[in-house]
Steps between C-alpha positions, in 0.01 A plus 500: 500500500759784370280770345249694684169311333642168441193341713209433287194394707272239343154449676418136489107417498388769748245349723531712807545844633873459587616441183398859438610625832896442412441741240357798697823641541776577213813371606844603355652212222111384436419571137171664463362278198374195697376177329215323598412175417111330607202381358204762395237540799445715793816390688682729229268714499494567859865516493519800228271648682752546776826563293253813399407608794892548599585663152184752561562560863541870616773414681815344412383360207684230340524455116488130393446431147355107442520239213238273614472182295229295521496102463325220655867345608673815594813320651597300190451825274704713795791258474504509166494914430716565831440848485660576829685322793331522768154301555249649754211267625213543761186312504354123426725343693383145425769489190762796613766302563447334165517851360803609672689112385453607172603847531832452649531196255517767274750696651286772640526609809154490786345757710169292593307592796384219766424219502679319256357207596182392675557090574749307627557277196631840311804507757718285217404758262603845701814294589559413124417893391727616794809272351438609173498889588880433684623269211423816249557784687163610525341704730199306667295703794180553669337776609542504880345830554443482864881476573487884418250571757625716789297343762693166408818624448467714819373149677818336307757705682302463852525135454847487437646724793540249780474788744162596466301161336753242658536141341182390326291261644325202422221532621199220474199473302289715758768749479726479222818662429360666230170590416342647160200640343420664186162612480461583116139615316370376203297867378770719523667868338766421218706827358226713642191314325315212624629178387331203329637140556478284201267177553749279500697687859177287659650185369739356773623254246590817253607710776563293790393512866584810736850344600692411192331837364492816714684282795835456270560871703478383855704204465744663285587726772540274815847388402582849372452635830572208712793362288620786259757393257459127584455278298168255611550112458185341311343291661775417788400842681102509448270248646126579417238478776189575388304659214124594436326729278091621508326706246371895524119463314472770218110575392402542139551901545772500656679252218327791258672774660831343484510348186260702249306144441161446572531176567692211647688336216521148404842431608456628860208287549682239713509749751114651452286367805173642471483894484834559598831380318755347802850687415762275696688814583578437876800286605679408855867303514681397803880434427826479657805648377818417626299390827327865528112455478331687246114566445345683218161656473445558102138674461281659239222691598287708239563878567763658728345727790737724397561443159902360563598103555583432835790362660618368798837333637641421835829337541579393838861499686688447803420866616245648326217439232591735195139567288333636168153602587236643307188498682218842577760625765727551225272627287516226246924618462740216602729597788783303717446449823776330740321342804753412811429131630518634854405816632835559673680457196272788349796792594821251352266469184459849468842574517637233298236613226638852490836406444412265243241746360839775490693275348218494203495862443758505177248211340156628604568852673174633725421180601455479904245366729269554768404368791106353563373300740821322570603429168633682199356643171779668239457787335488506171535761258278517264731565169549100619197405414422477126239255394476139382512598196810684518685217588481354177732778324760397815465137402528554121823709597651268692482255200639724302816450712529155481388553126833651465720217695274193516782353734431802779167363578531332889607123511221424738209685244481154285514217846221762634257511196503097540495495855157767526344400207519126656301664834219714245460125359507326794027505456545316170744206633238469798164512283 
């Protein structure tokens, strides 16, 4: 990558809202004129719509220009044309991995959002794509956008000064070591306009159940924060408790509002049970990793209260609890909390907290703490907090760097792609 446009995106079968997303900012090196490749029908459609919406923005407009071909087998007609080198993917997740095997069997490189697979028996596959990206140089990533969150990378650096959060802990299945839950909603805002869900995001054998989907996040992140720069042994460090999943009913309207169709379609009717189709949306795992219990709580409910997903994350050590919360007392914003275990440790905590919390000033100056019913909230400034869908641009930019040197991405990114996608499957093995 020598010349200051030498990245030329291509947009592989856009079937959902992120593929657009890693285009709402202009990046330096990425050529304006992006390809896209797809069959004619509203997916495309809906995904122009976007692209046009950031082009015609008042603010900070960008200025794509698109070649869209259309074909009923856009991947064999992609690797055929090549018109660019890097392949971008979001949506139907079903085949993805399939998609992003062929593209780096054609020497193109992957940006593909989560999750590249949604059942166990596609492990073989990711493992095969993953050799082939290192074996030709390729660039092979996906889009981990919560890692850019600064409630998690504030929770991060709590974890990982022994002087405030201690050593982690175990913990049991009451109480685990670490517990998780992403409360996401299915009507929700996209780029400022409502956004409607293809049919097919009701299918959990297209799109998968809550965990291998949306829950790819939350499980990405445990060993990020408990273990950074380790690599995770798969399976030798992960032993799988428990798994269940239940469904969030969706009435006839309701499927209208989100979807523009009047009706249910044929190909959801497996999950149609009477007036109501039964979205299997909501998931629960229990899982060990390297001996530390873990629960997750993986939810869809059909309109936030407050029009944001909701998160929540507690990791539990030695001396203190160090959380993300995101409840009505924080007005629907996520803030980090560090909870003493004892009450007499409350005035070491706060101490060792502000000299950690110093010590962060030349990465995240302004951010301090208070004190609140004997624990601790941090302050955060708000030029910190940009958006979900910021965090896109900061993932696609970050790939740009290991775009550049394939061999500067982390040794432990590859082992930890196995290693969580083997947890987000773990409902598939057991059903």
């Amino acid at each position: 990558m020598n010349s200051s446009a030498d990245v030329r995106l291509i947009t592989l079968d856009p079937a959902h809202f992120h593929a657009a997303l890693a285009q709402k900012q202009m990046l330096p090196g990425i050529c304006r004129r992006v390809a896209i490749y797809s069959p004619l029908g509203p997916d495309l459609y809906e995904h122009l719509k976007r692209i046009e919406r950031f082009n015609t923005r008042t603010e900070n407009p960008t200025a794509w220009e698109l070649d869209v071909h259309c074909a009923p087998d856009p991947v064999e007609r992609m690797r055929a044309e090549r018109p660019g080198n890097v392949v971008v993917l979001a949506g139907r997740n079903h085949d993805k991995i399939g998609k992003i095997a062929a593209s780096l069997d054609a020497g193109l490189n992957v940006l593909a959002d989560k999750p590249w697979i949604i059942h166990a028996r596609d492990l073989p596959a990711l493992q095969s794509a993953l050799e082939t990206a290192d074996r030709k140089g390729l660039a092979a990533y996906d889009m981990m956008t919560e890692r850019y969150e600064i409630t998690t990378l504030l929770q991060k650096e709590l974890v990982n000064a022994p002087e405030v959060f201690g050593e982690p802990l175990a913990g049991s299945d009451g109480e685990p070591g670490v517990f998780m839950e992403s409360v996401h909603h299915i009507m929700k805002t996209v780029a400022g306009v409502p956004g409607l869900r293809p049919a097919f995001f009701f299918d959990i054998l297209q799109q998968g159940e809550s965990l291998p989907d949306v829950g790819t996040h939350l499980v990405d992140m445990i060993p990020w924060t408990l273990f950074p720069e380790q690599a995770i042994r798969c399976p030798e460090e992960i032993e799988v408790d428990s798994y269940r999943r239940w469904a969030t009913p969706l009435g006839a309207s309701q499927f209208q509002m989100v979807t523009g169709l009047a009706g249910f379609p044929a190909e959801l009717s497996a999950y149609v049970n009477g007036d109501h189709l039964d979205y299997y949306c909501n998931s629960q795992i229990a899982y060990k990793l390297r001996g530390i219990c873990v629960k997750l709580n993986v939810l869809w409910n059909w309109e936030s209260p407050a029009g944001v997903d909701l998160h929540h994350a507690v990791y539990r050590g030695s001396n203190a609890a160090v959380s993300v919360r995101q409840g009505e007392k924080e007005n629907y914003r996520p803030e980090v909390y560090v909870t003493p275990n004892q009450p007499v440790r409350r005035a070491a905590t706060g101490r060792a907290l502000s000299g950690m919390l110093e010590r962060l000033q030349t990465a995240y100056p302004g951010v301090g703490s208070d004190e609140c019913g004997g624990e601790f909230r941090l302050k955060i400034p708000d030029r910190y907090r940009i958006g979900h869908e910021a965090h896109f641009a900061q993932v696609v930019a970050q790939f740009l760097e290991y775009l550049k040197a394939p061999g500067t991405m982390p040794a432990w990114e590859r082992p930890n792609m196995i290693a969580k996608y083997y947890v987000t499957t773990a409902g598939s093995r057991k059903s």
